[in-house]
C-alpha positions as CSV (number, residue, x, y, z in Angstrom):
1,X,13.4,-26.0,-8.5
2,X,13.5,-27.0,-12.0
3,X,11.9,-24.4,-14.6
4,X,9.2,-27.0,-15.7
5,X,7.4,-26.9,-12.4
6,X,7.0,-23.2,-12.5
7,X,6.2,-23.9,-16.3
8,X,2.5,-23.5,-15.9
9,X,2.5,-19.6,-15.1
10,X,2.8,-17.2,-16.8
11,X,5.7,-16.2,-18.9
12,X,6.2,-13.2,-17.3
13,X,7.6,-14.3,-14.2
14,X,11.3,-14.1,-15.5
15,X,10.7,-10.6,-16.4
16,X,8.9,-9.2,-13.7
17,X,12.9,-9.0,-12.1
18,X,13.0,-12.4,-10.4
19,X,16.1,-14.4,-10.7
20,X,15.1,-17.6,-12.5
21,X,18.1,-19.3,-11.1
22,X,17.5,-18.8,-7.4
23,X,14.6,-21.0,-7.3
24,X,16.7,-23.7,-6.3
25,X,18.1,-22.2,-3.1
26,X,17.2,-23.6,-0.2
27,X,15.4,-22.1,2.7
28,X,17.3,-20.0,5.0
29,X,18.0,-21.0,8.7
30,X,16.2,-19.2,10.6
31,X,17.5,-16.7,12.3
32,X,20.4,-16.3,10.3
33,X,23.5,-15.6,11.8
34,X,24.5,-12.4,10.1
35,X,25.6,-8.9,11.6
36,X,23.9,-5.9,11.2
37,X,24.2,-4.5,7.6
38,X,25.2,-7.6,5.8
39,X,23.2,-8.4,2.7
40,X,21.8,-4.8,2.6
41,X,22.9,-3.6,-0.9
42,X,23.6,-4.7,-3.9
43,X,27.0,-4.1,-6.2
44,X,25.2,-1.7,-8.0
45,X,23.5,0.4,-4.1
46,X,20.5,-0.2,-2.5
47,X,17.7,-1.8,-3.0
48,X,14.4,-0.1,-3.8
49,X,11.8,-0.6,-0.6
50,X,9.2,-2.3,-0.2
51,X,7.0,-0.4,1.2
52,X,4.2,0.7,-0.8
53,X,0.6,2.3,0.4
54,X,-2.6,0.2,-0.4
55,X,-5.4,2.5,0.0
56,X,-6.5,4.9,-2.1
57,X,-7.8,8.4,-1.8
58,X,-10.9,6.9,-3.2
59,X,-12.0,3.5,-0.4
60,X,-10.5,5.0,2.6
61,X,-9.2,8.6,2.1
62,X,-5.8,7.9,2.9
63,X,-2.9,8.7,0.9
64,X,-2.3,8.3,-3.2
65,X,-2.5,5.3,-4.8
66,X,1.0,4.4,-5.3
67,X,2.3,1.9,-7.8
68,X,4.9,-1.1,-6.3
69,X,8.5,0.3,-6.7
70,X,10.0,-1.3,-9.9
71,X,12.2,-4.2,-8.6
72,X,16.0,-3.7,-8.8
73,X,16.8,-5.5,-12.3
74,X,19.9,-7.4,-11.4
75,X,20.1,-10.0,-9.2
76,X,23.0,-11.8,-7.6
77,X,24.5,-14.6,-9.8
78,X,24.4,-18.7,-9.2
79,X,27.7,-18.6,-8.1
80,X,27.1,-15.7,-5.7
81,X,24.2,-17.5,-4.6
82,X,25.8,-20.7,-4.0
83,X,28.7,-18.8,-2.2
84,X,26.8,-16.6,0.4
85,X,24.8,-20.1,1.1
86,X,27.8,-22.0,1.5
87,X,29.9,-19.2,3.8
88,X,26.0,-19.1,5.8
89,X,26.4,-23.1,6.1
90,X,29.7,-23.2,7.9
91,X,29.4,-20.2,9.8
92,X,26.0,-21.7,11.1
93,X,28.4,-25.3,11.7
94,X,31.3,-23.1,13.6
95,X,28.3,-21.7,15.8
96,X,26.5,-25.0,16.1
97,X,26.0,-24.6,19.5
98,X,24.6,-21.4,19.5
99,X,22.3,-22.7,16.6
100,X,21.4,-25.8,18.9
101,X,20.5,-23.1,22.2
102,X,17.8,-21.4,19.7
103,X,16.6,-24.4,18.4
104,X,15.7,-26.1,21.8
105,X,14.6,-22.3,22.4
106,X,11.9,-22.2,20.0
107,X,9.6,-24.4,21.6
108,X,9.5,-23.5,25.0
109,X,9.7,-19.5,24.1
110,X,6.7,-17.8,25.3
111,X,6.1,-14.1,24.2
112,X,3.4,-13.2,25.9
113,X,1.5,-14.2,29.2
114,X,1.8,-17.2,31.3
115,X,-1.2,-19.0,30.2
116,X,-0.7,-21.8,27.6
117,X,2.2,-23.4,28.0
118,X,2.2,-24.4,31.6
119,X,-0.7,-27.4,31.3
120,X,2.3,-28.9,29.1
121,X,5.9,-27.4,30.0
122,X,7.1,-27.6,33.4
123,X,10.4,-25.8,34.1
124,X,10.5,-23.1,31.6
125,X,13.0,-20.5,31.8
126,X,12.8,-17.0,30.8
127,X,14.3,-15.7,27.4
128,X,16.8,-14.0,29.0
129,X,18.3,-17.0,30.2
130,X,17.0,-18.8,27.6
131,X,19.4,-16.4,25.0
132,X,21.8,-15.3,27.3
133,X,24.5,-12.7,26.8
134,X,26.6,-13.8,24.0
135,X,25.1,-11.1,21.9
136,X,25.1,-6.9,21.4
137,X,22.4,-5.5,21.3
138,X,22.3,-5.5,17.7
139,X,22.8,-9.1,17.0
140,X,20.2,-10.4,14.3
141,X,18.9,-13.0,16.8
142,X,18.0,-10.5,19.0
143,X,14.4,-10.5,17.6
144,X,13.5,-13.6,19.7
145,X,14.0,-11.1,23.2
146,X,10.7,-9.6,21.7
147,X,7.1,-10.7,22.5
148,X,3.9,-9.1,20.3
149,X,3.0,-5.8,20.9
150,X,-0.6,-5.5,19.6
151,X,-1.0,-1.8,21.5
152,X,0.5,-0.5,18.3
153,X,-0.8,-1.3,14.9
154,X,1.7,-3.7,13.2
155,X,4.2,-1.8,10.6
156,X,4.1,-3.8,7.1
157,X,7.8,-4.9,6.0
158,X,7.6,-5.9,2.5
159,X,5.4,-8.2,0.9
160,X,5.0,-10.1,-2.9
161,X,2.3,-9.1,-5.4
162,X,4.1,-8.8,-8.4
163,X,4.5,-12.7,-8.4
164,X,0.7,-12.8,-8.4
165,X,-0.1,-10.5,-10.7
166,X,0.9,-12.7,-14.3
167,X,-2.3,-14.8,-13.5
168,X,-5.8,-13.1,-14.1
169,X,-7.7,-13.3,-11.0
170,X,-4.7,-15.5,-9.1
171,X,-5.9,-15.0,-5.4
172,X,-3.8,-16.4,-2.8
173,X,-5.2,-19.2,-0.5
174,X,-3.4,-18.6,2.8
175,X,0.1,-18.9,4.4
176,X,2.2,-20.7,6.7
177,X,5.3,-20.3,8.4
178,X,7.8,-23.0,8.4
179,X,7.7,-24.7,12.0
180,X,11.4,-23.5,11.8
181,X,10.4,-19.8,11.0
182,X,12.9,-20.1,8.1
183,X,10.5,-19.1,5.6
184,X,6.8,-19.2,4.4
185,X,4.2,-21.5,1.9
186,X,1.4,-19.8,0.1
187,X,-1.0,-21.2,-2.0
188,X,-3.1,-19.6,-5.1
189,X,-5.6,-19.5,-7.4
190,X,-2.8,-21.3,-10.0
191,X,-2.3,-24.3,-8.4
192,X,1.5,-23.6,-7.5
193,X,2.8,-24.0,-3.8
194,X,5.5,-20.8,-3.5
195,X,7.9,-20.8,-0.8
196,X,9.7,-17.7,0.4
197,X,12.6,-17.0,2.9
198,X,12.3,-14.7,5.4
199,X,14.5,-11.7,4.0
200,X,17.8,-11.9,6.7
201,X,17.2,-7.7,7.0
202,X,14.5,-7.9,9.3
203,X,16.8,-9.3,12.0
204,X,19.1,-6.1,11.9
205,X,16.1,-3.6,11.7
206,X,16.8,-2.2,7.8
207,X,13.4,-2.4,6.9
208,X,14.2,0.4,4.7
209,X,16.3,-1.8,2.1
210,X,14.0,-4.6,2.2
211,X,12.9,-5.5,-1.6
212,X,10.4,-7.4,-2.7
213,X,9.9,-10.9,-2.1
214,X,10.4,-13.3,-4.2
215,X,9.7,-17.0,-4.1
216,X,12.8,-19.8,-4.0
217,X,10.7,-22.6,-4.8
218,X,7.5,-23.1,-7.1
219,X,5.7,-26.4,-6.8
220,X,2.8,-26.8,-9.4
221,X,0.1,-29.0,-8.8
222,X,-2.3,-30.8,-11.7
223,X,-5.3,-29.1,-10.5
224,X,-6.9,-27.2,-7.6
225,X,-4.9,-27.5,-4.4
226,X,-7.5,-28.5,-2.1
227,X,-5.2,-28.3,1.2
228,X,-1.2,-27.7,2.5
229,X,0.8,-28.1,5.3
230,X,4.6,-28.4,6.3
231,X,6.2,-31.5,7.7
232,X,6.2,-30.6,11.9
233,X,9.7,-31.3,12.7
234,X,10.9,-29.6,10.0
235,X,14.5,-28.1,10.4
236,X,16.4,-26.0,7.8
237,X,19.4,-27.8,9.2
238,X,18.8,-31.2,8.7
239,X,17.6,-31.6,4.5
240,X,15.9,-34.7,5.2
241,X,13.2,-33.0,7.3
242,X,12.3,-30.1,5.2
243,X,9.4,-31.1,3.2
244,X,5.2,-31.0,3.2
245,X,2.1,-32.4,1.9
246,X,-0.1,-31.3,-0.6
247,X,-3.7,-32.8,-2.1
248,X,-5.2,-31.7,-5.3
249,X,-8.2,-32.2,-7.1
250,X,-8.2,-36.2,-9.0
251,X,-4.3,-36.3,-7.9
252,X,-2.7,-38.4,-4.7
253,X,-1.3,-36.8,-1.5
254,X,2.2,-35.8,-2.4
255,X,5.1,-35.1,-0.3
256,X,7.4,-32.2,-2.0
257,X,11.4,-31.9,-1.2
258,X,11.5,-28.1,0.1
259,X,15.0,-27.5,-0.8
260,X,14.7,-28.7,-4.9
261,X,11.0,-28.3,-5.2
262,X,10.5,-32.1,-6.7
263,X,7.9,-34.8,-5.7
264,X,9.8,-37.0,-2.9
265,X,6.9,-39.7,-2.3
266,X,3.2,-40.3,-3.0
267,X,0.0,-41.3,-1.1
268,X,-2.2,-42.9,-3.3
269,X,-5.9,-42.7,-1.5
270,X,-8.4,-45.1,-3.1
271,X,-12.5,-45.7,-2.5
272,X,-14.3,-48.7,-2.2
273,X,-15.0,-48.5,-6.4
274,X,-11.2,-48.2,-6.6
275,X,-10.6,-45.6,-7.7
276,X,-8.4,-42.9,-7.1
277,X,-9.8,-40.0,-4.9
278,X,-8.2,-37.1,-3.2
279,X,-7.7,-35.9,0.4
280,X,-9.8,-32.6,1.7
281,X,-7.8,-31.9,4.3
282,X,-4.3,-32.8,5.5
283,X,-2.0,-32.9,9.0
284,X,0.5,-34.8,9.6
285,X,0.4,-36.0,13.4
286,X,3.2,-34.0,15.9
287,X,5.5,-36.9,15.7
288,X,5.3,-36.9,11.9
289,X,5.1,-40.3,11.6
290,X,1.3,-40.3,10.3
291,X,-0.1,-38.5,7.6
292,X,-4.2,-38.3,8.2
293,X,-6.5,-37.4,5.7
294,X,-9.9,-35.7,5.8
295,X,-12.7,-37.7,2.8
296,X,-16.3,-37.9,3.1
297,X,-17.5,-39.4,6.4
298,X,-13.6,-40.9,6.4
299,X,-10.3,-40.5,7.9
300,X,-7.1,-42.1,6.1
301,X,-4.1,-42.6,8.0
302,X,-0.9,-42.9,5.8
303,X,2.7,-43.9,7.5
304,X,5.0,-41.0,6.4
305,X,8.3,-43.9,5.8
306,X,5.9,-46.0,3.6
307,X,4.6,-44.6,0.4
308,X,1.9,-45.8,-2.1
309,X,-1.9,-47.0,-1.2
310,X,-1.6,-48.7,2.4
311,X,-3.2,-46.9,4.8
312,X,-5.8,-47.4,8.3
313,X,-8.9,-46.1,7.2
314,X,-11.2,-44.8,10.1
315,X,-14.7,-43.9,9.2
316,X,-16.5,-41.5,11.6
317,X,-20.0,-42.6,10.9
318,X,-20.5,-46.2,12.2
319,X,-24.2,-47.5,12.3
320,X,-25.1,-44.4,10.7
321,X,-23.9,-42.3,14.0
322,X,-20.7,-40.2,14.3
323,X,-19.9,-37.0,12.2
324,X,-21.1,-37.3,8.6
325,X,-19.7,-34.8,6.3
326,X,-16.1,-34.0,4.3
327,X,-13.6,-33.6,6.9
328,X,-12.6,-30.5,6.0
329,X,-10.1,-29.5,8.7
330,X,-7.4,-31.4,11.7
331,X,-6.7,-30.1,14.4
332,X,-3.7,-32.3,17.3
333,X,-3.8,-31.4,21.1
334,X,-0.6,-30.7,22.0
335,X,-0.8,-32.4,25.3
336,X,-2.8,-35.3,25.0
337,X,-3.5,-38.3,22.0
338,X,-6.4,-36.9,20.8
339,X,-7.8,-35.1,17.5
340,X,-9.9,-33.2,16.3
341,X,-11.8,-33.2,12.8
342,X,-14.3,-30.3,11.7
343,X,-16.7,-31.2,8.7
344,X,-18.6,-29.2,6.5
345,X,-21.8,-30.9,8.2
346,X,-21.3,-28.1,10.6
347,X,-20.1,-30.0,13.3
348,X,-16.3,-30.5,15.0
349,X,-15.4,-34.5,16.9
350,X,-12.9,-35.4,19.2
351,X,-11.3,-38.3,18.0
352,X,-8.4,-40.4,20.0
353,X,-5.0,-41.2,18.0
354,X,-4.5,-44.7,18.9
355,X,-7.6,-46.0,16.7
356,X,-9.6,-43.4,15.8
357,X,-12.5,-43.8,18.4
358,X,-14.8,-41.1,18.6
359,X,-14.5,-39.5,22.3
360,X,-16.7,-36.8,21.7
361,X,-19.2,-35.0,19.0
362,X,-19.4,-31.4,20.0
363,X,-22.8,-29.6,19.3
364,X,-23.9,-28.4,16.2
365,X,-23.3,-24.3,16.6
366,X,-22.0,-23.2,13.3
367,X,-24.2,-21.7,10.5
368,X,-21.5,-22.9,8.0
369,X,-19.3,-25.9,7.2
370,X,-16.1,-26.0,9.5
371,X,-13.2,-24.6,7.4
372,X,-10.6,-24.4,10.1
373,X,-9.6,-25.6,13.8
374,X,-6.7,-24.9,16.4
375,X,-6.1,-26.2,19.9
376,X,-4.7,-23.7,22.8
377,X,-1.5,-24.4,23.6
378,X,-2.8,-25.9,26.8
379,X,-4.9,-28.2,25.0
380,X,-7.9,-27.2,27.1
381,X,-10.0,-25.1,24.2
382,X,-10.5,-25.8,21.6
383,X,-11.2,-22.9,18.4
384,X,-13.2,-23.2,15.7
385,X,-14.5,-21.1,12.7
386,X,-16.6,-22.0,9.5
387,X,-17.8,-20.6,6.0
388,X,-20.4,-18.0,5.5
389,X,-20.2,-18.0,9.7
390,X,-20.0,-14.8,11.5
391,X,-18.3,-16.5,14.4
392,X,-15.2,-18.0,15.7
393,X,-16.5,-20.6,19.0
394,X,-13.9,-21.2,21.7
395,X,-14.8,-24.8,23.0
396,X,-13.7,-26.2,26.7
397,X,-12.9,-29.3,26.2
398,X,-13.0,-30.3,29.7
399,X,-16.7,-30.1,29.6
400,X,-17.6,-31.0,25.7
401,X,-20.2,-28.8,24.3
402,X,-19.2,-26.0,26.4
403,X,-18.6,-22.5,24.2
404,X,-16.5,-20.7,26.7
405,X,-16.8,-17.4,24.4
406,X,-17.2,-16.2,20.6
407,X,-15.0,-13.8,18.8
408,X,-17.0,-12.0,15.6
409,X,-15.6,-12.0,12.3
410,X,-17.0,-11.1,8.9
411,X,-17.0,-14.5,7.0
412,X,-19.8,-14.0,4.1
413,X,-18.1,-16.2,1.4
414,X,-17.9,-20.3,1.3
415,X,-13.7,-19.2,1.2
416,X,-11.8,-20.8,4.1
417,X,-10.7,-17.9,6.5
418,X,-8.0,-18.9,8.4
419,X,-6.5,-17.4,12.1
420,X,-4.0,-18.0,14.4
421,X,-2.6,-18.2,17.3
422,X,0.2,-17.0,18.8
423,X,2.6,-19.5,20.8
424,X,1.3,-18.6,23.8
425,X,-2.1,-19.0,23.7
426,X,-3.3,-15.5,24.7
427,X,-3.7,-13.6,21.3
428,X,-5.7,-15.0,18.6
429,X,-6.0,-13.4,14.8
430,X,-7.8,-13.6,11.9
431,X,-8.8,-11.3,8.4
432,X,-11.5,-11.6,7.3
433,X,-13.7,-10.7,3.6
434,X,-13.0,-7.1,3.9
435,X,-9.8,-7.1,4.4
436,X,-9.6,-6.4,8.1
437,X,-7.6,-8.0,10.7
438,X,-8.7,-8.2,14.2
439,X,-6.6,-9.2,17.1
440,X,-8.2,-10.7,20.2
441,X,-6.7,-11.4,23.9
442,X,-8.3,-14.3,25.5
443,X,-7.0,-13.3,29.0
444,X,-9.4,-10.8,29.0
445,X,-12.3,-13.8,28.8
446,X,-14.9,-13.5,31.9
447,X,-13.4,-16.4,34.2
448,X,-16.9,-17.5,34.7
449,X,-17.0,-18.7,30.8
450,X,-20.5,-17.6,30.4
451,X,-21.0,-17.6,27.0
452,X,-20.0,-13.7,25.8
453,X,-19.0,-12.1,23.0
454,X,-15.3,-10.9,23.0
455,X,-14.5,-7.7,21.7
456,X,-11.4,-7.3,19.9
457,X,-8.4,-5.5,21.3
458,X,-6.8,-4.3,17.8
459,X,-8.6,-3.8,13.9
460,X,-6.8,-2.5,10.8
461,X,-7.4,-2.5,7.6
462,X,-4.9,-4.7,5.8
463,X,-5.7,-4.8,2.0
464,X,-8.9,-3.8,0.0
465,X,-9.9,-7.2,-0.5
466,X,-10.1,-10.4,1.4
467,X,-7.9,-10.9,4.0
468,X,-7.7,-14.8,3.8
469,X,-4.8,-16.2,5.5
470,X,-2.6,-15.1,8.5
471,X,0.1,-16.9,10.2
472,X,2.4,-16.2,13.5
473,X,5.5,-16.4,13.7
474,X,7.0,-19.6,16.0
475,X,9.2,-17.3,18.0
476,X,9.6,-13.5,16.4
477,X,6.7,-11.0,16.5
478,X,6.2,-11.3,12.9
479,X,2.6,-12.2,11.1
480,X,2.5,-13.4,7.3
481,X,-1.0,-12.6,5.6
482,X,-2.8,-13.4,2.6
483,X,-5.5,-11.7,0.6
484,X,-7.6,-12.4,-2.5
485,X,-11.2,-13.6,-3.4
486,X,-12.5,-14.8,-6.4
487,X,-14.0,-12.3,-8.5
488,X,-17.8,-12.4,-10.1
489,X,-18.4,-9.7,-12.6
490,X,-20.5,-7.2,-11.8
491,X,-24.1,-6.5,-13.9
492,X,-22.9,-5.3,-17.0
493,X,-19.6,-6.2,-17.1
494,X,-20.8,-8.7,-20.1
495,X,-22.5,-6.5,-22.5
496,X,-21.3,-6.8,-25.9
497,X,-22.5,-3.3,-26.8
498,X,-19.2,-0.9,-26.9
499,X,-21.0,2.0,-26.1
500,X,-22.1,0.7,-23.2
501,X,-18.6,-0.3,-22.0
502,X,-17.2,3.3,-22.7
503,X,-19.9,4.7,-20.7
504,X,-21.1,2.7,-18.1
505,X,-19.6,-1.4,-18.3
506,X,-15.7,-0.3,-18.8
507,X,-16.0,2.2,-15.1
508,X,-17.7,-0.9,-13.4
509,X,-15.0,-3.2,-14.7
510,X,-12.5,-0.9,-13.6
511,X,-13.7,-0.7,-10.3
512,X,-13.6,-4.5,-9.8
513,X,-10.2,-4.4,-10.9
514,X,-9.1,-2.1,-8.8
515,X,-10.3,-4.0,-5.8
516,X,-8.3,-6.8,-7.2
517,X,-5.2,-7.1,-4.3
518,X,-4.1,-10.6,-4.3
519,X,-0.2,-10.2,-2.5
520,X,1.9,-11.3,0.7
521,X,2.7,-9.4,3.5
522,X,5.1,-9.4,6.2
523,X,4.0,-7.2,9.4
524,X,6.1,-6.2,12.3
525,X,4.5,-6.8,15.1
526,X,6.7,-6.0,17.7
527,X,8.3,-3.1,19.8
528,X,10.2,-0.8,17.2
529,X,13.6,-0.2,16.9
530,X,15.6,2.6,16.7
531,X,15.8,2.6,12.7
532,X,12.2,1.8,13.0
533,X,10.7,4.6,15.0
534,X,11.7,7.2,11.9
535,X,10.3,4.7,9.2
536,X,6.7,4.8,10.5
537,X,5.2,7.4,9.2
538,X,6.1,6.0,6.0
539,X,3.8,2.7,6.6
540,X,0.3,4.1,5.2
541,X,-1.4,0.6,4.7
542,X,-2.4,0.5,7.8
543,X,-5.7,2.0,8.9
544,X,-7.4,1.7,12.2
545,X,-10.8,0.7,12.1
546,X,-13.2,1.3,15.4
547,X,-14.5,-1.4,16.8
């Protein structure tokens, strides 16, 4: 990306060890194709790791506070860059059938159970013969053989927080994986879109040489990014499909190139004043041939192939019925043409995809505004979780209006929450405002869907502040997160007396700031591996909490 659009951070960035000139490299395929040890060190040894502990002795009695490890200082050249992506780019053409197996892989993998997939996919075959025996044991791709193990707490990798620390107060707004697993989005406080690869190390299981991450694209938006989300066939092999949507605050709908960072089309939403207003909430439709957008007590459908201002507007109140409210969140059922739009009017409808006809207006059961919604792989529940709301409902759509169960979450901020989950169906995540994740199985549901409160088979502590954003991986045992909240100062804090802020205002400040702990994380999910097992002890971030 050109240095313009990352023009409106701080100046910092350059020095904080990044390599201004590898923003414009393009996400990696995913998995790479590289053998074990490849990329590990630099010209001048290894890289620093990642791994840094995020608790102190102080919150949680656990270790030193310990700051990040300074970043190694030089970074590969341009044309070192643009060599190691062109040698990946033909040895991922000479193995182009190997590349094509994992690709048509990726969506009918399953990783854990056999509920979810099998109301849509008939004639699955296992992984094994799936990924078949071309491989050692130590082949890079071998991470798809592996299906989350969440009897374990899940080891962090590496992670970005220096990138967010140039901005006061830059909290990240949540994270998603490409649908390609070729890399991650995040959003934050400063209006700029940030995409990372997924560091090729993991694959080979040298999780002690992974550095810090550092973004490869920086997309700055005008104002505040009100929603995100990645094109859904998009394939780090094919350039023309790698791109997603972003609204902002007073700005259009625009569609970003995810290989040079630049604005490729616009959607220009108007009202009935016309005048320009912007989109709440954006999905693009499975196909990707519809962009839908979420406005007050409206829902504008956009044709992907034809920029500008046409569009099919479908309102969901007609003759003052239907679902009033800002559409605030989409949700597509992956098995039949229908939709589903949660409003901040507390309420989530079922809407079909042909023309928008409301099917069904489930029950009013949140205490907040909807702020987030996911089918089941199955398409038969239906999950949904709102602001300042304690719960996440699970919804069975066969009988509309049923709650099948709840899942209990800490949610005591208007700040959307997300979770996830994974591609099976059976576990479902989510952080929450302390900075705990919880991990739920739904197989262990009552059949008899009375309405019960499901404990949670995993907590830890992931940062000291919010946990706001988690993300699954399509087909590794990985999990992105995201933490940061806005900060109000505390009584105090504004005093103009300087006496009072040696003695009592500066220590209160200072124990905001040190809650501060806006970053990215990879976690490890997964069984370890052998140059795993020895590195765990050295993972102190994570910290079981009793539930």
């Amino acid at each position: 990306m050109s240095d313009s659009a990352g023009g409106g951070e701080s100046g910092g960035v350059a020095g904080a060890g990044q390599d201004s000139e590898a923003d414009s490299e393009p996400p990696h395929q995913a998995p790479p194709l590289l053998s074990k040890g490849e990329g590990e060190t630099s010209e001048d040894g290894a890289p620093p790791s990642a791994k840094r502990p995020r608790m102190t002795e102080e919150v949680h009695g656990v270790g030193e506070d310990v700051q990040p490890d300074k970043m190694h200082e030089e970074m590969p050249k341009e044309t070192d860059l643009l060599q190691e992506n062109s040698a990946q780019r033909e040895l991922l053409q000479c193995e182009g059938e190997e590349v094509t197996a994992i690709r048509e892989g990726e969506d009918e993998f399953q990783q854990n159970g056999d509920r979810g997939h099998d109301a849509c996919s008939e004639g699955e075959t296992k992984p094994e013969e799936e990924h078949n025996g071309n491989r050692s044991a130590d082949s890079p791709s071998d991470g798809q053989h592996l299906g989350l193990d969440f009897t374990q707490n899940p080891q962090m990798l590496t992670g970005s927080w220096t990138e967010y620390s140039h901005f006061p107060e830059n909290y990240l707004k949540g994270c998603k994986w490409a649908p390609d697993g070729s890399c991650i989005l995040t959003n934050s406080a400063d209006n700029v879109l940030r995409v990372y690869n997924l560091p090729p190390e993991i694959y080979s299981y040298n999780w002690d040489l992974l550095p810090e991450m550092s973004p490869v694209l920086r997309m700055a938006e005008g104002d505040t990014i009100y929603d995100y989300c990645w094109y859904p066939k998009m394939n780090s092999l094919v350039p023309d499909t790698c791109f997603l949507a972003s609204s902002s605050r007073d700005n259009p709908v625009h569609l970003w190139d995810a290989f040079y960072g630049e604005v490729q089309a616009s959607f220009r939403p108007y009202n009935h004043l016309d005048e320009l207003t912007a989109a709440h909430s954006l999905c693009f439709s499975p196909d990707g041939a519809q962009l839908y957008c979420g406005f007050d007590k409206m829902v504008r459908v956009f044709y992907t192939e034809r920029p500008g201002r046409d569009c099919e507007e479908r309102p969901t109140v007609v003759k003052k019925q239907g679902q009033s409210g800002i559409i605030s969140c989409f949700g597509f059922s992956p098995c039949q043409s229908v939709y589903a739009c949660g409003s901040y009017s507390r309420c989530a409808g079922l809407y079909s995809c042909q023309d928008g006809t409301l099917l069904a207006l489930l029950p009013t059961r949140h205490h907040g505004g909807l702020t987030h919604l996911l089918f089941s792989p199955d398409g038969n529940y239906l999950y949904t979780g709102g602001r300042k709301d304690p719960e996440i409902l699970c919804w069975d759509l066969r009988e509309p209006g049923k709650v099948v169960f709840s899942l209990k979450r800490n949610v005591s901020t208007n700040q959307r929450i997300y979770f996830d989950l994974d591609p099976s169906g059976r576990y479902l995540l989510s952080g929450d405002t302390e900075g705990v994740v919880s991990v739920w199985d739904t197989h262990t549901a009552p059949p008899d869907g009375n309405e019960e409160l499901l404990q949670p088979q995993l907590r830890f502590q992931a940062y000291w502040d919010c946990t706001n954003g988690i993300s699954v991986h399509p087909f590794m045992p990985l999990l992105a997160t995201s933490s940061g909240q806005r900060q109000f100062p505390w009584p105090g804090d504004s005093e103009g007396d300087s006496a009072s802020d040696t003695e009592g205002g500066g220590a209160v400040l200072s124990q905001q700031e040190t809650r501060q702990d806006n970053a990215l994380s990879l976690w490890w999910a997964g069984p370890l591996g052998p140059a795993a097992e020895g590195s765990q002890d050295q993972n102190s971030a994570v910290v079981v909490v009793e539930a």
